[in-house]
Legacy VTK file of the C-alpha trace (Angstrom):
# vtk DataFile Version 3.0
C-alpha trace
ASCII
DATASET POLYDATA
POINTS 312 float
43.380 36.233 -23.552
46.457 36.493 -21.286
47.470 33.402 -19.369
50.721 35.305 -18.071
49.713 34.988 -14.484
49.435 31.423 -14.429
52.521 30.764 -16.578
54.135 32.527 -14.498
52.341 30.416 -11.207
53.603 27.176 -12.808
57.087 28.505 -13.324
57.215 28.081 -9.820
57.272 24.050 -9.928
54.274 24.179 -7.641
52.268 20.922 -8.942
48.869 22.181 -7.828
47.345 25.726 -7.781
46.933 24.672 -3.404
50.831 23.907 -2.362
50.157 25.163 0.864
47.580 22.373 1.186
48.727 19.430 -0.493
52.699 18.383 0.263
53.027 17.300 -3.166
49.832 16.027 -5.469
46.056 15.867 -4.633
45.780 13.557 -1.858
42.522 11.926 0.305
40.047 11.811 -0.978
40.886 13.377 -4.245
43.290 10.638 -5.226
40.468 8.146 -4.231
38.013 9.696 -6.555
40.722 9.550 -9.610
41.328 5.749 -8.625
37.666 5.346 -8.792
37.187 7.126 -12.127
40.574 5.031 -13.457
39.666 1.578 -12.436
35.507 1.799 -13.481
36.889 2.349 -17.496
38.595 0.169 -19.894
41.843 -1.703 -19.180
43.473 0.738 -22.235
42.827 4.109 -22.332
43.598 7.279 -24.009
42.930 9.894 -21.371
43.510 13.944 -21.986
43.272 15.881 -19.090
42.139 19.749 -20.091
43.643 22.345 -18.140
46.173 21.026 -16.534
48.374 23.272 -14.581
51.789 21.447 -14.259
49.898 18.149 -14.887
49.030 17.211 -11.019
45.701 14.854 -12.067
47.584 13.778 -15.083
50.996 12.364 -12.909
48.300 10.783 -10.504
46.350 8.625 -13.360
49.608 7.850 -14.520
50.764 6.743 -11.295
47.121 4.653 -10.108
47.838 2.845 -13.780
50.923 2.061 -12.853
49.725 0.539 -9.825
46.542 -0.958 -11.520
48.121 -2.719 -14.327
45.861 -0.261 -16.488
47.638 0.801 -19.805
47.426 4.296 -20.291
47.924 7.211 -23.115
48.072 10.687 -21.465
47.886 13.969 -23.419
47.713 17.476 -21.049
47.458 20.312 -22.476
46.549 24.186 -20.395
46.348 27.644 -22.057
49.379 28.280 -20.161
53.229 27.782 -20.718
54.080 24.860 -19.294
57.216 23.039 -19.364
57.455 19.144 -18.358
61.338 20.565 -17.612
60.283 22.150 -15.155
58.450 19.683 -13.742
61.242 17.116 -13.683
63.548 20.010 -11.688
60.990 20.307 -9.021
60.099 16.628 -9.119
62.547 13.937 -9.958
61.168 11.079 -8.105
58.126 11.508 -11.234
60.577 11.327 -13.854
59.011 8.375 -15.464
55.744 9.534 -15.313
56.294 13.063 -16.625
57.781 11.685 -19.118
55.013 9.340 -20.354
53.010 12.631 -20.839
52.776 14.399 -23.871
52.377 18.388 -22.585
50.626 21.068 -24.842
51.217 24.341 -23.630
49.197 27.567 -24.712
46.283 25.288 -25.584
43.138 26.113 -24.920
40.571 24.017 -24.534
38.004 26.341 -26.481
40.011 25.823 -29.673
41.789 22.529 -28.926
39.835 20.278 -31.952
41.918 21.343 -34.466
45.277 21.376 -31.962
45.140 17.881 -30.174
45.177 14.922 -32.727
43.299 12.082 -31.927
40.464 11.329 -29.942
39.899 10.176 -26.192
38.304 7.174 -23.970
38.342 9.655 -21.404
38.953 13.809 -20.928
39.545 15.039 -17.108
39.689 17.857 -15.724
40.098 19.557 -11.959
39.618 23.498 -10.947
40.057 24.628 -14.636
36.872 23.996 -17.000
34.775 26.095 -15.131
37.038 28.781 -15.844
36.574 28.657 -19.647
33.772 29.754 -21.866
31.683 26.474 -21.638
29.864 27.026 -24.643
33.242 26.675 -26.718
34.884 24.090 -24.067
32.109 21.884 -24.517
32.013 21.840 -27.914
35.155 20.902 -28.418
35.715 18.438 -25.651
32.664 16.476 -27.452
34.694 16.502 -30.585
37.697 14.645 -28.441
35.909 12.113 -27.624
35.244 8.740 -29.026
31.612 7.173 -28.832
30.578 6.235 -25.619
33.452 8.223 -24.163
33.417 10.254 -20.537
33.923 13.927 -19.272
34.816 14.130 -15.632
35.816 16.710 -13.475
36.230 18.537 -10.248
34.926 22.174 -10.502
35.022 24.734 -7.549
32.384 25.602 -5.730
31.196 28.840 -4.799
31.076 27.927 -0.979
34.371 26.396 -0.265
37.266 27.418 1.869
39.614 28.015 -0.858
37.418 30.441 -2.451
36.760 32.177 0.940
40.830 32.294 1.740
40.903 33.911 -2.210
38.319 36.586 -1.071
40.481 37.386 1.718
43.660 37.917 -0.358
42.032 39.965 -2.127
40.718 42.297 -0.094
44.561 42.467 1.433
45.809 43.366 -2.578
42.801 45.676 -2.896
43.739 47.290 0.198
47.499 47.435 -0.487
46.050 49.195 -3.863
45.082 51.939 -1.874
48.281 52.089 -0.413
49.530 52.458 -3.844
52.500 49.811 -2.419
52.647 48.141 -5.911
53.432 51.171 -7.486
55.824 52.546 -5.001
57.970 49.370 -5.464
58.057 48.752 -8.795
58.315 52.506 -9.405
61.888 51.879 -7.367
62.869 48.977 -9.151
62.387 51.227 -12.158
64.582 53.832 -10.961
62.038 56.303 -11.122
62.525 57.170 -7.284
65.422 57.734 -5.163
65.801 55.671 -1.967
65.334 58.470 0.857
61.945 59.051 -1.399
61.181 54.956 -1.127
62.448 54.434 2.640
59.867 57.765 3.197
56.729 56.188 1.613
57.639 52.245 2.981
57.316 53.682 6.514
53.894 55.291 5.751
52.866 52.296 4.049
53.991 50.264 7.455
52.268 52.982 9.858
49.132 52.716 8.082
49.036 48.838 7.441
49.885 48.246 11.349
46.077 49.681 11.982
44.504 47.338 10.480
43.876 44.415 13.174
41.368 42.724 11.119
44.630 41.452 8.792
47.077 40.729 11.711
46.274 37.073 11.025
46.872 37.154 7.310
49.891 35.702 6.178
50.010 37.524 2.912
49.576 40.481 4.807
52.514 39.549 7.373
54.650 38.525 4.523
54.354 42.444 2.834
54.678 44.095 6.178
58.088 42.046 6.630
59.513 42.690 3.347
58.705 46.319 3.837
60.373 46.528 7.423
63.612 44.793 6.211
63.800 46.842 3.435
64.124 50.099 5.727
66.562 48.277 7.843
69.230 47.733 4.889
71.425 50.609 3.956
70.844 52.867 0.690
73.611 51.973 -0.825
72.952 48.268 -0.499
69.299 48.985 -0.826
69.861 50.553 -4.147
71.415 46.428 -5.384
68.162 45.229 -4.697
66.547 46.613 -7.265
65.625 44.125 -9.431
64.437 41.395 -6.633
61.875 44.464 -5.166
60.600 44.684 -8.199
60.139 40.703 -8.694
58.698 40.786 -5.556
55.569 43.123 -6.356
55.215 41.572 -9.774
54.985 37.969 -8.596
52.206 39.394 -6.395
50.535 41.032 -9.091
50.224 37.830 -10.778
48.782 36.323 -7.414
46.318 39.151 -7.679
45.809 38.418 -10.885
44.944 34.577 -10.018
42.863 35.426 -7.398
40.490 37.192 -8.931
40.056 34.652 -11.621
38.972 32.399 -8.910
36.190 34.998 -7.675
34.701 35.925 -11.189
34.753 32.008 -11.429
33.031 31.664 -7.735
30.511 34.894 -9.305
30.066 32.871 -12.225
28.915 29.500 -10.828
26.880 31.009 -7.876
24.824 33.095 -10.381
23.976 29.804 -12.739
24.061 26.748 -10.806
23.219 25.075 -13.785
26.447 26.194 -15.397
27.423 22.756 -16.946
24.193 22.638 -19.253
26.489 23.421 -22.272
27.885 19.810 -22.410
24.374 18.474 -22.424
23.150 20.272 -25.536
26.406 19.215 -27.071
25.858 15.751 -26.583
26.687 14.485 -23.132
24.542 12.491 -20.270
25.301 13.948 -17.176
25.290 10.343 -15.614
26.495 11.539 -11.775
27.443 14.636 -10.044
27.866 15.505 -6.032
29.746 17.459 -3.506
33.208 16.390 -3.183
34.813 16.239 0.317
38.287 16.491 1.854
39.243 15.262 4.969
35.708 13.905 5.471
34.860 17.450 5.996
35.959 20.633 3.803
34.196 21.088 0.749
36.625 21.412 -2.270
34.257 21.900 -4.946
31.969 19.403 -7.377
32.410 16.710 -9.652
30.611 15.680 -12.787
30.688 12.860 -14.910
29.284 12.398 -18.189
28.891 10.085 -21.123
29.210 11.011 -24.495
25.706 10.046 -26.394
25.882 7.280 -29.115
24.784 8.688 -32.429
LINES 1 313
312 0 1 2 3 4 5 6 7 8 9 10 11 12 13 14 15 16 17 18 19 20 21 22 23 24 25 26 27 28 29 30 31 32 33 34 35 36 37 38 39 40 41 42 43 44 45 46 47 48 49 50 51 52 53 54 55 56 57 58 59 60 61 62 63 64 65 66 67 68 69 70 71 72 73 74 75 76 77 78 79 80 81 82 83 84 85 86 87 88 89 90 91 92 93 94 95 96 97 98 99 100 101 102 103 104 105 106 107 108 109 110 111 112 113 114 115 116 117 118 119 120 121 122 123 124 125 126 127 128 129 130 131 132 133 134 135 136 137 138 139 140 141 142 143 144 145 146 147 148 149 150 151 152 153 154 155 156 157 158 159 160 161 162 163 164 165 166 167 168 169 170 171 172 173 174 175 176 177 178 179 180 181 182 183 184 185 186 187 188 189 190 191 192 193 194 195 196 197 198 199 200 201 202 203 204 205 206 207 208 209 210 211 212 213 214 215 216 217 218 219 220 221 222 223 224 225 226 227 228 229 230 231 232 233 234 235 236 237 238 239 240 241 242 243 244 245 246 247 248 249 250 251 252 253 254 255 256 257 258 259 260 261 262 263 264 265 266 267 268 269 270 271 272 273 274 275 276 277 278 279 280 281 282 283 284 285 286 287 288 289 290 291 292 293 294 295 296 297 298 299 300 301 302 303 304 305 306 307 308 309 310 311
């Protein structure tokens, strides 16, 4: 299973998989839920969070401890490469708390038992369980925790905002597709086509894309139909230097593609089973409380679920 798109994503710094919607971490009512979930457990507690981006609900349970006078072990781990140096570039005010995290990169959390030592108080998790197999997730998150230990998280929900801005992205990729824009750039890049031949096709790509009103709005849309219309105002010669940042250009937004349709098979997957989470019953959880979670007192962001690990 690739994870290059998100790798990739997280290379960026950005500490959650929103940055246009959060200035920094999860805030609102997000960080209020966390507190919650922090201060109801133990005064000491070894916490994992399981796909974890660039660690954004790890740094805020660090942070709430800190506050709280809660003493706390954090392990975060995600399938994809990340890099607490990174982190500490884009981030240096959280320098102590990135730092009192132990990071596992390429670790996934359907083969993490025999990867993560120890066992957990408390696993967490926010928009990435749901997009693992939950068969294998569950099992092994049961195995990670102690007796009497809890699983909460924030999933997505098929009827949020975020998922409907994702379905709108990609219908702009899926129409730039038929454009066949990714491949005229990176085909450039490449040097498999001279610049009078690229200038030629980026106008017809920018005659055809300035028909569709319905996109006008977009700003993924405005961003490609910019990037396009500077590029056939800079010289051959100097276009020919720029190469190598064209082609970056259409592969970061392949990996945006990419990311966005991992969101909509995950939206797909939870709208056709609402009872997606049954896994972690049958694998010994009690599903103790679960509920819509809110933002702003009024967007939907998605679902949380907490459980309790069955004494045996």
């Amino acid at each position: 299973m690739s994870k290059q798109h998100w790798s990739e994503y997280w290379k960026t710094g950005a500490l959650t998989s929103l940055p246009a919607d959060f200035k920094e971490n999860y805030d609102g009512e997000l960080y209020e839920y966390w507190k919650t979930v922090l201060l109801s457990g133990l005064p000491q507690l070894k916490i994992l969070d399981v796909c974890t981006g660039n660690g954004a609900v790890a740094l805020l349970l660090s942070e709430i401890a800190e506050k709280h006078h809660i003493a706390v072990d954090v392990v975060a781990v995600d399938a994809s490469d990340i890099k607490p140096s990174r982190l500490l570039n884009a981030f240096p005010q959280k320098k102590v708390h990135i730092n009192q995290i132990n990071f596992i990169g390429n670790c996934f959390v359907e083969s993490m038992a025999t990867t993560v030592p120890g066992t957990f108080d408390l696993i967490v998790s926010q928009y990435g369980i749901e997009y693992c197999d939950t068969e294998q997730a569950a099992t092994n998150i049961v195995q990670k925790l102690k007796a009497c230990g809890r699983l909460v998280f924030i999933a997505h929900s098929p009827n949020t905002a975020m998922l409907e801005y994702m379905e709108i992205e990609q219908q702009i990729f899926n129409y730039l597709d038929t454009l066949k824009a990714f491949d005229l750039l990176l085909n450039f890049s490449r040097n498999k086509i001279s610049t009078n031949h690229f200038k030629n096709n980026l106008q017809q790509c920018l005659q055809a894309m300035s028909e569709q009103h319905h996109f006008k709005s977009q700003n993924l849309f405005n961003t490609w139909g910019k990037m396009m219309y500077q590029m056939l105002q800079i010289r051959n010669a100097d276009l020919k230097n720029q190469r190598v940042k064209v082609g970056q250009f259409a592969k970061s937004h392949l990996f945006a593609k990419a990311r966005a349709q991992d969101m909509l098979d995950v939206s797909q997957k939870l709208m056709n089973d609402t009872e997606w989470y049954q896994p972690f019953i049958a694998a010994g959880l009690s599903l103790e409380n679960h509920g819509e979670m809110t933002y702003q007192g009024k967007h939907n962001v998605g679902h949380f679920y907490e459980f309790v690990k069955n004494q045996t």
